[in-house]
Each structure stands twice: as C-alpha cells, then as structure tokens.
C-alpha positions as CSV (number, residue, x, y, z in Angstrom):
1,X,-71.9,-91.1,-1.3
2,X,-74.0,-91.9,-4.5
3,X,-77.6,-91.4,-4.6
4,X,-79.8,-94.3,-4.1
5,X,-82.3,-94.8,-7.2
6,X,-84.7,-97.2,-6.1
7,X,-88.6,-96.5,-7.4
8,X,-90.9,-99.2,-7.6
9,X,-93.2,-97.3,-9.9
10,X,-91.5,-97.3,-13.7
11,X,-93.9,-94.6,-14.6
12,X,-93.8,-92.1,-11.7
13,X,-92.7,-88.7,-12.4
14,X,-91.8,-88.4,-9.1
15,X,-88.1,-90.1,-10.4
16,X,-88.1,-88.6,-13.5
17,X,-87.6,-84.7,-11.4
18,X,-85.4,-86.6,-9.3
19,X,-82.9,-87.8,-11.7
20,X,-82.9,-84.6,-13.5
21,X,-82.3,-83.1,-10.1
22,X,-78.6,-84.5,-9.9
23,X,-75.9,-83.2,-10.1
24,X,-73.0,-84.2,-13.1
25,X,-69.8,-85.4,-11.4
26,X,-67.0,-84.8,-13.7
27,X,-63.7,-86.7,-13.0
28,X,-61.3,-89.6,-13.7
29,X,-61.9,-93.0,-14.3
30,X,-59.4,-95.5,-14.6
31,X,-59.8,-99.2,-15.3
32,X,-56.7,-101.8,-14.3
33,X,-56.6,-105.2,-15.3
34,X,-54.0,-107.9,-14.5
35,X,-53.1,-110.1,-17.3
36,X,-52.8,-113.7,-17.8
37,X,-54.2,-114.2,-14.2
38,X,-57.1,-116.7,-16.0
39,X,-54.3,-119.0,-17.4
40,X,-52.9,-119.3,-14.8
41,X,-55.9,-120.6,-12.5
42,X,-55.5,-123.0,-14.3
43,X,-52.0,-123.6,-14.3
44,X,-51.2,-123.5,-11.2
45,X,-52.7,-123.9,-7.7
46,X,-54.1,-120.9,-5.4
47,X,-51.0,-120.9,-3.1
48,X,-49.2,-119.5,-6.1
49,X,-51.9,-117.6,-8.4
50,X,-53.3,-116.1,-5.4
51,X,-49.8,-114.8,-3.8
52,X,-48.9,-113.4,-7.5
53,X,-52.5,-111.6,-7.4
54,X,-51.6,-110.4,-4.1
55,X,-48.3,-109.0,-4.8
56,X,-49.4,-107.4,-7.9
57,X,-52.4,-105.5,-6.1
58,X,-50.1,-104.6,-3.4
59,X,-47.4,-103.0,-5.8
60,X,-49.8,-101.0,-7.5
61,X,-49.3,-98.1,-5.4
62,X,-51.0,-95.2,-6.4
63,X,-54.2,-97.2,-4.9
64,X,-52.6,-96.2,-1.8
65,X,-53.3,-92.5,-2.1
66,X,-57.2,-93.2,-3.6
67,X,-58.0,-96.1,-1.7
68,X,-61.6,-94.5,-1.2
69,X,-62.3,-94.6,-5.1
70,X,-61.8,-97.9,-5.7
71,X,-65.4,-98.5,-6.7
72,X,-65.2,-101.9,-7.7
73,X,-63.5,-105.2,-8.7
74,X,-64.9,-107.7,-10.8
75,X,-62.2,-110.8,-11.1
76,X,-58.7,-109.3,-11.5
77,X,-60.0,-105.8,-13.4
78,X,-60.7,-102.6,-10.8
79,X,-62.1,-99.4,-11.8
80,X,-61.7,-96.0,-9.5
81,X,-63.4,-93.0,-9.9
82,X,-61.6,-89.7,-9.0
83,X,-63.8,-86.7,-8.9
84,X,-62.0,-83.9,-10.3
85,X,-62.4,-82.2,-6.9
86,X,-61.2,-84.7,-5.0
87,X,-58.3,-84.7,-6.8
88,X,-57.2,-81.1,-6.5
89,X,-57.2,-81.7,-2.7
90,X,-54.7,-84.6,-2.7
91,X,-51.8,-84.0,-1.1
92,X,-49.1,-85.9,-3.3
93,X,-51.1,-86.5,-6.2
94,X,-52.9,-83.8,-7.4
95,X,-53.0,-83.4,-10.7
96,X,-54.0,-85.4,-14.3
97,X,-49.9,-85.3,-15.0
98,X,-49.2,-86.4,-11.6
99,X,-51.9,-89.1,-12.1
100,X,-50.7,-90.9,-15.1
101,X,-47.0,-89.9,-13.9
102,X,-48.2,-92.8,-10.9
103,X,-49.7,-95.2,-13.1
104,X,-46.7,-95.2,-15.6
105,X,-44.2,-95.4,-13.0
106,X,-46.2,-98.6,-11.6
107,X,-46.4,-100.2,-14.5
108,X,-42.9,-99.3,-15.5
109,X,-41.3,-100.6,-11.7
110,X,-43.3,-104.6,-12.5
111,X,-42.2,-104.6,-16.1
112,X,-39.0,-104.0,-14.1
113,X,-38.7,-105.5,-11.2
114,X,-35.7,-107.7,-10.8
115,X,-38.0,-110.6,-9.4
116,X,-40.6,-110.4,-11.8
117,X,-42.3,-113.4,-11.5
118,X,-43.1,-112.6,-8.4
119,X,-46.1,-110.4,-10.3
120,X,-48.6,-110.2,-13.2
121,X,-48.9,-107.7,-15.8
122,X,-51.8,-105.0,-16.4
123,X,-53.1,-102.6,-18.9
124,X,-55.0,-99.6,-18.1
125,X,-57.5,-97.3,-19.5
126,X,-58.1,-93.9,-18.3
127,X,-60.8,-90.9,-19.8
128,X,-62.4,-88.1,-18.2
129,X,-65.3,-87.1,-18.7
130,X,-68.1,-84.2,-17.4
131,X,-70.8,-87.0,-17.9
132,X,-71.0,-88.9,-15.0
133,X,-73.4,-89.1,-12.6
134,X,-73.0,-90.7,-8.5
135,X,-75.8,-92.7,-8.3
136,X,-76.5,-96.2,-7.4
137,X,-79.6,-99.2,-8.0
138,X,-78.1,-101.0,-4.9
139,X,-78.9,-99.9,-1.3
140,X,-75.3,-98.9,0.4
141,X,-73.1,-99.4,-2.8
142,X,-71.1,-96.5,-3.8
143,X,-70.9,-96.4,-8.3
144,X,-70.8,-94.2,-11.0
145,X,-72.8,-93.9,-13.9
146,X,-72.9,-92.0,-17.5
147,X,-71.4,-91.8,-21.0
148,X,-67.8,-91.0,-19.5
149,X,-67.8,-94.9,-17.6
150,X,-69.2,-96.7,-20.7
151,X,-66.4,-94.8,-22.7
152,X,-63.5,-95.8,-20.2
153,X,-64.8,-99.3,-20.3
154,X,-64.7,-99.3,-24.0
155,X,-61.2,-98.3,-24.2
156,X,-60.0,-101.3,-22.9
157,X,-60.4,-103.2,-25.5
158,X,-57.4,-101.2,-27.0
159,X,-55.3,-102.7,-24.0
160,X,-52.2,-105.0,-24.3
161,X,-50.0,-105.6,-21.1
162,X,-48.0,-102.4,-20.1
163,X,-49.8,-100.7,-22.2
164,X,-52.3,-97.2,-21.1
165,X,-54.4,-96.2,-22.8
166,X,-55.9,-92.7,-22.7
167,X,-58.7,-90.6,-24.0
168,X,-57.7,-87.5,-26.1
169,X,-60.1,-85.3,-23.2
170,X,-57.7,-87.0,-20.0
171,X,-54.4,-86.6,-22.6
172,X,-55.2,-82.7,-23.1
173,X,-55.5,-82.0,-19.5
174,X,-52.3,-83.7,-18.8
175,X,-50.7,-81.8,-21.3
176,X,-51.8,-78.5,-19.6
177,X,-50.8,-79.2,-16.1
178,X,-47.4,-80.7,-17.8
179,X,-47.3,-77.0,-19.5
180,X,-47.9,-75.5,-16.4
181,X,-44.8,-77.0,-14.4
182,X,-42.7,-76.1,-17.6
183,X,-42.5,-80.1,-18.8
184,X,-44.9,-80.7,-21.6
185,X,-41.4,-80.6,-23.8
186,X,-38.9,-82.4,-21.7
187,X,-40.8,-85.1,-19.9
188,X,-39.4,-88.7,-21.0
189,X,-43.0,-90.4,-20.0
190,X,-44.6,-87.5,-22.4
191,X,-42.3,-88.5,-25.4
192,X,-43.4,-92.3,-25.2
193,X,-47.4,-90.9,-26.2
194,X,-48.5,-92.5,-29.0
195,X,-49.6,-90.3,-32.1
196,X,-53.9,-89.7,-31.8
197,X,-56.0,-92.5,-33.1
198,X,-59.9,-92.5,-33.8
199,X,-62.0,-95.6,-33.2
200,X,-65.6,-96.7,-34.1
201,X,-66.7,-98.4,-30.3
202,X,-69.5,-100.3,-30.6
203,X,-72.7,-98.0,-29.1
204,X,-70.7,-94.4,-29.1
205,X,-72.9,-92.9,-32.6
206,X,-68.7,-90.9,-33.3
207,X,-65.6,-92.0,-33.7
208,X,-63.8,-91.8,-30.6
209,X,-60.5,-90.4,-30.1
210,X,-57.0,-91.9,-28.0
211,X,-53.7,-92.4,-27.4
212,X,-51.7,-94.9,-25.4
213,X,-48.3,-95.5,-24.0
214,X,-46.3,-98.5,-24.5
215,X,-44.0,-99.3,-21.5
216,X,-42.8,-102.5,-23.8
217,X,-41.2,-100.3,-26.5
C-alpha cells in the first residue's frame, strides 16, 4: 500500500527525511483508453453507451490477472501499475513479453470480433521505468508517482485506436525475455514493431524515445 504524505507544515524537515526515506518502485505502467466513447454519449442513450462500455471493460482480459493494479479510472482511460516484482510472481503472466503478448491479443480479438459493435476501440501506452515512487496525498488511496508515470502519460498522445504504443526501456525488456524463450526472431506480434522514433514531450528536458504497434495495418 502507498505511503501516505500528508504534512501540514510545507517547511518541516521532518517530510523532507521522509520522502528521501522511500523507496523507488520500478515497474510497468500501462494506460488504456476506449475510443469514441465521448461521441457517442452523445449519440446515443446510456442503455446502449453504457452496455458497449461494459462489454469493452469486460473483454479486456488481462485486467483479469492484475485486477489489484488497477490504480485508477478517470472517464473511459485506466492506468495499472505493475511492480516489476509483482510481476515475476504471476502465475500466467509473468513476463514484459507475456505482458504486451496480452494486450496485443486483446486488442487484436475487438478489432476482430465477429460482433463488433458490440465494443469500443482503445489505444494503449505502456513504459517502464525505475522512477516511481508508491506514495499517495489522499488518506486510503493507493497511486504512483515519478518521472516514469508523467512519461507513460505522455505517450498517449502518440495513440490512435489499436494502436500501442511503447517506450524503447518496456520494448528492450521485451525483447530480452522474447530472446530468452528463443522468439525474439519468429514472433508474428514482434515483426508488427514499428521502427524507433524520438519525440520532444512537452516538460521531459530530452527527446524521448518509442515504438508502437499497429493492429490496423
């Protein structure tokens, strides 16, 4: 559970050892958001927005095996937070490779689906990063913060529906656990990567560096 910051003193150096004191929390975080679903509000009435919203949240299923880092949801966008040992403890998916193997094959299945307007579209971002920190300003709320979740954040405005998009730092690592199981050359999802881009994000002082995979090509 995060760490409650809460000091009613903005000068006290009594919070300035505390911060210090913790701990960085290195680790996964993934941002899904469902297109179109504003549009349609207005569209259409609940009985039918709110049935495609539920379908669409329930198909997503590798928030089945990390339904405990779902941090939050703000309108139809999510963001999880998987601590890179939590991760290696999973039973099914345990791995960065076996990670965005999930998340493609969700995205790929609604693209797919042979009832597809019974769902929306997403996009996704996904970056790890060392620099994040569990802590929380809200009594009982668990969150994340640090460079790494500004970063993921910023990545999806690179989004487009069934599209991911992933830091170079999450693609590497899935490239060595791919190498590991002897698939980094033969895996069909691998070949659809994207060749490395570099982008200037508003408040990151370098450029940044991606790639994405189009399920639409």
């Amino acid at each position: 559970m995060a760490t409650f910051i809460h000091c009613k003193n903005p000068l006290s150096e009594d919070l300035g050892d505390q911060l210090k004191a913790i701990p960085e929390c290195p680790g996964t975080c993934i941002f899904i958001d469902i297109i179109n679903s504003t549009d349609l509000k207005y569209r259409a009435g609940i009985e039918t927005w709110g049935r495609m919203l539920n379908n669409t949240f329930n198909f997503i299923s590798f928030l089945n095996n990390f339904p405990e880092n779902i941090v939050k949801g703000i309108g139809d966008e999510m963001m999880l937070y998987i601590p890179d040992s939590e991760l290696r403890q999973k039973k099914d998916i345990n791995s960065y490779f076996a990670l965005l193997g999930e998340i493609f094959a969700t995205l790929d299945n609604i693209k797919n689906h042979p009832l597809p307007d019974l769902f929306l579209q997403c996009k996704v971002a996904i970056h790890h990063s060392t620099d994040v920190y569990n802590i929380t300003f809200l009594k009982g709320a668990n969150d994340y913060y640090g460079r790494g979740i500004d970063l993921s954040a910023r990545f999806m405005q690179k989004g487009r529906p069934n599209r991911i998009v992933m830091s170079q730092d999450f693609y590497e690592l899935v490239l060595a656990d791919a190498q590991e199981v002897g698939k980094a050359d033969t895996d069909a999802m691998l070949k659809m990567v994207s060749p490395i881009y570099h982008e200037d994000f508003k408040g990151v002082p370098f450029p940044v560096a991606y790639r994405f995979i189009d399920l639409n090509n």
